[in-house]
N, C-alpha and C positions, 0 to 999 in steps of 0.2 A: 757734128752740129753744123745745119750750114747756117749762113746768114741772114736770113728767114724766119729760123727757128729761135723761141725765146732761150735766152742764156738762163732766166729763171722761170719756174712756172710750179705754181702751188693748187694741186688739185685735191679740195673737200680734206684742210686739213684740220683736227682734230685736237686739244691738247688738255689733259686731264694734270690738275694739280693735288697731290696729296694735302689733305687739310686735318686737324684735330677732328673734324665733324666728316672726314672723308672723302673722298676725291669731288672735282671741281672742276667741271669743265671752261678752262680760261679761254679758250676759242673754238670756235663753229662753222665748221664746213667755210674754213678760209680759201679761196680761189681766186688767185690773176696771175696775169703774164707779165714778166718785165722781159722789153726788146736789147739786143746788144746797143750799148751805144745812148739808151734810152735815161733820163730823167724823172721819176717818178716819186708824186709826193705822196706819202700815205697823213693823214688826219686824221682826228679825233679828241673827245676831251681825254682827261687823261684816268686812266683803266680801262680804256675801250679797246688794247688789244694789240698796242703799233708794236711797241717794246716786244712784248712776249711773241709776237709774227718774226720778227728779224733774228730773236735772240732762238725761235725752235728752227727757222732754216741755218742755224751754226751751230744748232744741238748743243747750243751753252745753258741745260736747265741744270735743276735740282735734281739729286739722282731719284727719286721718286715720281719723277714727271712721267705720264706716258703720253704719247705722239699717236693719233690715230689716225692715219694719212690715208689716202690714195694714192700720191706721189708728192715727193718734192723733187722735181725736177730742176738738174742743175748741171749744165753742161752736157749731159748726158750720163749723167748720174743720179742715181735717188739716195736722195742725205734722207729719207727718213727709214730706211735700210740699211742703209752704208756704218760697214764697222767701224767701231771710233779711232784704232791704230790709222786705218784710210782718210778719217776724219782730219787728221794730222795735215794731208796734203793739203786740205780746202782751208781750212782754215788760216786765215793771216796769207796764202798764196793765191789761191785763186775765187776767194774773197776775203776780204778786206773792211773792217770794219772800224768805225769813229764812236766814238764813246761820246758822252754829253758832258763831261767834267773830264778833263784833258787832267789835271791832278791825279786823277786815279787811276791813270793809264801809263802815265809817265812815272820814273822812278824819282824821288828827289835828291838820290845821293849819286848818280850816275850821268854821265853827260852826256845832253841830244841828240849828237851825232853817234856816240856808241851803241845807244839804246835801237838808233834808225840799224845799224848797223847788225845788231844781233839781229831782227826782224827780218833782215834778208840773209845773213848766214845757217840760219837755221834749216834754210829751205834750200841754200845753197853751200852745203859746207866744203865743199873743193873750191871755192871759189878762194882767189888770192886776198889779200888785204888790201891792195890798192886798186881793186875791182870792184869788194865791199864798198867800202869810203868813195870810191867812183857813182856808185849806185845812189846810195847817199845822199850826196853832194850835189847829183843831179835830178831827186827828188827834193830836196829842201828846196835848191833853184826853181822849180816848176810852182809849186804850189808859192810861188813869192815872197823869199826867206832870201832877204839881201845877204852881200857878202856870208854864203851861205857855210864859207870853209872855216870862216872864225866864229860866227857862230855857233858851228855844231859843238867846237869846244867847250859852251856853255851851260850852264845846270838849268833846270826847269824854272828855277826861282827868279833866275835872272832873264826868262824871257814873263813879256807882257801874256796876258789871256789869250788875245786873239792870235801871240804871236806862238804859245802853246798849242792850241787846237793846230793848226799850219804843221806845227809838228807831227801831230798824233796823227793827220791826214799823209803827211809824208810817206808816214811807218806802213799806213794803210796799203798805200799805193806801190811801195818800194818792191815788190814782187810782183809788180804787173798782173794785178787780179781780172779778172773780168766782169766783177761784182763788187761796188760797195754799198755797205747797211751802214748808212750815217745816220746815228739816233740823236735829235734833237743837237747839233753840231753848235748850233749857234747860242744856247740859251746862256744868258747874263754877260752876252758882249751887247756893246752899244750896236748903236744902226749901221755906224760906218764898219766899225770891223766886222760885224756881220757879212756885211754884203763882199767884205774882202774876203772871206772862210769863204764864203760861198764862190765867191770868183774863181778863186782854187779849184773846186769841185767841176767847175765848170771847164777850166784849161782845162785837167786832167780828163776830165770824157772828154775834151776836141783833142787832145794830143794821144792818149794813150786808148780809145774807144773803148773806156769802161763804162758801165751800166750803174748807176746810183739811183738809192733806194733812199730818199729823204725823208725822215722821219720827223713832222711838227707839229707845235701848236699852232704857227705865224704861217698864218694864210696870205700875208702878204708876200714872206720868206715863198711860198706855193707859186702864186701869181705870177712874180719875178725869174723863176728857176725850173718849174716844174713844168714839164709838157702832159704831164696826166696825172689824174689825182685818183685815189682811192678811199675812199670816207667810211671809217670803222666806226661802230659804234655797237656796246656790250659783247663784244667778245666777238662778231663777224662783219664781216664788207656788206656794205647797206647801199653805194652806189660807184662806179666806176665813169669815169668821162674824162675827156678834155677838160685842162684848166681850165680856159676861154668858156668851154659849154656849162661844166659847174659852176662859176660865179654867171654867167648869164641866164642859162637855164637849167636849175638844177629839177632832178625827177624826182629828190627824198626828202619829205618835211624835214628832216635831220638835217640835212646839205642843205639846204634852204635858209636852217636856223644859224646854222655856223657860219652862211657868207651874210646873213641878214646881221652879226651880229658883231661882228668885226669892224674895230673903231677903223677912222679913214679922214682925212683934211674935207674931203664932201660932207661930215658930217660935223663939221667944227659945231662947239656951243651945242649939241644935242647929247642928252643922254645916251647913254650904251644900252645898245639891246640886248638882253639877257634870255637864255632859254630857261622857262621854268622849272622846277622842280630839279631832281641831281638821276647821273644814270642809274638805273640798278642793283641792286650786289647781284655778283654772279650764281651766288645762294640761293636766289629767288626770281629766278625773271620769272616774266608774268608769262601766261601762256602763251599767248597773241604775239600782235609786233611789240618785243623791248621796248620799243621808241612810242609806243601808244599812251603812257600814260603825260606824257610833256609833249604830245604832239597837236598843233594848234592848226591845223588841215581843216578845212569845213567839209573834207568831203568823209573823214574823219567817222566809222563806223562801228557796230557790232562785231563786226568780221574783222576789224583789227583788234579788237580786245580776245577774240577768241581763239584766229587762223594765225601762225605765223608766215610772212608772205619769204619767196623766197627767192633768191637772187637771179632775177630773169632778164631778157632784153625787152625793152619797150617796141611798139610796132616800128620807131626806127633802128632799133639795134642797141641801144642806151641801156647799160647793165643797173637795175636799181631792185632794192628789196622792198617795193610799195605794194599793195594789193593796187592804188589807182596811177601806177605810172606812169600809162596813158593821158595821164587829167593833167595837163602840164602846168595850165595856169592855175587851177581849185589847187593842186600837191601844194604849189608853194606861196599861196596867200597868206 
């Protein structure tokens, strides 16, 4: 792979769930690029698709799931072909992935630093014991874990939330992945240690040139961290851009709705704006655009209740699933 080329790339991926009422297509001709090195925030409400994207490129499903890809490219491999003994290698080594509740990643009967420790012997088992604990020691330090040798002596219990996540991010990191799928990292820490988890995330792509895949609801968490956003919604990518160019000009009534509606100090003493109605079940979208029946567009037609539009560039190049995403300013009135 050379430098150039995306370390991730998912082309027209596919993902059927087995259901009592029968299979279920939980995503739709999913496609982008993540760059080495790159920060990328995926979005959406939540069913729209971020979860189940990160969790079918680690081929963590249900055994009934099936995968109906074009490529999942990775490294130069395709994990949507790749036998799961091979599977073994990617996984937890050369990607790396954060959970959203650090409790259920961690053990509570075993101490942080062992747990960091199994996470890289595994992939390394010739490796000495004071190379393991060396590896360790100098992930906890990275991601900003004081006196990080007395603490790894420590149980889960006896570290803080945010100082938990920090760990889990450690584990992540501790094999030098070239990818991580951090799903919703931050939720139910405060502002400050948010933006601490986050900082982490941040030394670790300047120090160690890893690719993270940030998975939120906090568009603000986006703003602050993310150099490109990806906006899901019902099971496929609805529009691709620049952070900067989605909250300024976004091309999808959806993306429009999401930055229009995210509380802000600009907006003290004003209500919150709300997108109406809820998204669809997967059971039943409508035929047209998913997003046509709560989409508030005036240019807003027949052909979106009937055509589904589908993930194209606009005459600048701006990837969006609108029929009018050319209409820059009517899309997001």
């Amino acid at each position: 792979m050379t430098a150039t080329e995306p370390v991730l790339s998912l082309q027209s991926v596919n993902l059927d769930l087995k259901t009592p009422e029968g299979y279920v297509r939980i995503l739709r001709d999913v496609s982008f690029d993540i760059a080495p090195g790159e920060i990328v925030g995926i979005v959406g409400e939540s069913g729209s698709g971020k979860s189940m994207t990160a969790l079918t490129v680690m081929r963590l499903l249900p055994p009934k799931a099936e995968i109906h890809a074009t490529r999942i490219g990775f490294d130069g491999d395709d994990l949507a072909t790749t036998n799961p003994r091979a599977l073994r290698s990617v996984r937890g080594k050369r990607i790396g992935m954060v959970f959203q509740d650090p409790m259920t990643s961690l053990d509570p009967v075993i101490r942080i630093g062992k747990q960091i420790d199994e996470a890289y012997r595994i992939h390394h088992p010739k490796a000495s014991r004071a190379e393991v604990r060396a590896q360790t020691l100098r992930m906890l330090e990275l991601v900003g874990v004081p006196d990080a040798s007395n603490r790894a002596q420590q149980y889960p219990h006896q570290w803080s939330g945010g100082m938990r996540q920090r760990a889990v991010i450690a584990m992540a990191l501790v094999n030098d992945p070239k990818l991580i799928l951090a799903d919703e990292p931050t939720t139910a820490l405060d502002a400050t240690i948010q933006a601490q988890v986050l900082d982490a995330l941040v030394r670790a792509r300047d120090e160690l040139g890893v690719a993270v895949v940030l998975i939120t609801h906090d568009l603000g968490v986006i703003a602050q961290f993310a150099s490109r956003v990806i906006v899901m919604y019902a099971g496929a990518v609805v529009e691709v851009a620049g952070t900067r160019e989605l909250f300024n000009d976004s091309r999808h009534p959806y993306s429009a709705a999401l930055v229009q509606s995210r509380p802000g100090a600009h907006r003290r003493g004003e209500p919150l704006v709300a997108i109406p109605g809820r998204p669809p079940l997967m059971t039943a979208l409508p035929e047209g655009c998913p997003f046509a029946p709560r989409c508030a567009s005036p240019l807003k037609s027949e052909r979106c209740v009937t055509e589904r539009p589908a993930l194209e560039p606009s005459a600048d190049g701006r990837l969006s699933a609108c029929h009018f995403r050319d209409h820059r300013q009517e899309v997001v009135a």
